[in-house]
N, C-alpha and C positions, 0 to 999 in steps of 0.2 A: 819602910815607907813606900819605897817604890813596888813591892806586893800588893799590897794595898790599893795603889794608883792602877796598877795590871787589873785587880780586879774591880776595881768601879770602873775601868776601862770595857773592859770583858761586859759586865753588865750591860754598858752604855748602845756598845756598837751592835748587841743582843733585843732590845729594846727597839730596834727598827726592825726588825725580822730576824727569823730561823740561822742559821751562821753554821761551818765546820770551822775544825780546826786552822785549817790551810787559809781559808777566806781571813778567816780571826785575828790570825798571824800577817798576812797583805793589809789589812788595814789597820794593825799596831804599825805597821813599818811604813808605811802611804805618810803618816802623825809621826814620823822621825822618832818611835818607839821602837827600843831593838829588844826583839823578844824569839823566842829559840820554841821549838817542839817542845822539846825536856821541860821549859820552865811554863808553855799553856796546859798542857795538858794535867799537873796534879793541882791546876788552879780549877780548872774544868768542874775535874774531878771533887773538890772542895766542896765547887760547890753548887754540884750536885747533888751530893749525900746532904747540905745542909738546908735541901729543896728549895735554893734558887734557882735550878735549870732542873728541865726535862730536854728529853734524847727520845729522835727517832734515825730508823736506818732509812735510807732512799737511796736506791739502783744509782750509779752512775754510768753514765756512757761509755768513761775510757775508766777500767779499772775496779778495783771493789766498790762493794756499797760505802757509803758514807753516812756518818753518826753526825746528820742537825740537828744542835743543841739551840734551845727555846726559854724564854724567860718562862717560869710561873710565875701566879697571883704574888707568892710571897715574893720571889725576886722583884717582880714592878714595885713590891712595898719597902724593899731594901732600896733599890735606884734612886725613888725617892729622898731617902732617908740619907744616903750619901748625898744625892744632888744638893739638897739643903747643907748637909755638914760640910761641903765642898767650898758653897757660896759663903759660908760663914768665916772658912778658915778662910779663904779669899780677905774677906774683909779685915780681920786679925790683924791678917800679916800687914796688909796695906796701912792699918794703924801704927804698931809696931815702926815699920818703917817712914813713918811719916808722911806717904806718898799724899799728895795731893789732889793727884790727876788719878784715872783708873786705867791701870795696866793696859798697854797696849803692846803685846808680843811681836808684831811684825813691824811696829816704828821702833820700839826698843831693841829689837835684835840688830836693825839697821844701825844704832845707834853703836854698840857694842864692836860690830865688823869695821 
């Protein structure tokens, strides 16, 4: 499950712009996502072969060039597709658990602490 959550994640923060690795990885961990080198990079890789992302190289300043990876066409039509399936398991669950109200993560996590 949480693969899966990585990589709609992956897609999500790709969908605003161009991304590396390193960027990729500050903004899983910025969303209290703990995520490693080891475990972004054969998700990248995934899926890329499965042309959701395209790669270019760009010069950097301090050090080698750096590989920005970019949504294609098909990946924005995956994004989608998850964002919908997202919203729906959203709702499920909130059946499921009888919830009344709709989820509020930062009054409930207060609630929790």
């Amino acid at each position: 499950m949480r693969k899966g959550i990585l990589e709609y994640c992956i897609l999500a923060i790709l969908s605003r712009g161009a991304s590396y690795a390193p960027r990729i990885i500050s903004e899983l961990k910025e969303a209290e996502m703990i995520v490693v080198e080891g475990t972004l990079y054969p998700i990248l890789t995934r899926q890329k072969n499965a042309g959701l992302l395209t790669y270019r190289w760009e010069e950097s300043p301090q050090g080698p060039p750096r590989k920005f990876y970019s949504l294609t066409d098909k990946g924005r039509t995956v994004l989608r597709q998850l964002d919908f399936a997202w919203e729906e398991l959203v709702k499920q669950i909130a059946t499921i658990r009888g919830d009344k109200e709709e989820f509020n993560p930062e009054s409930d996590r207060k609630q929790i602490d």
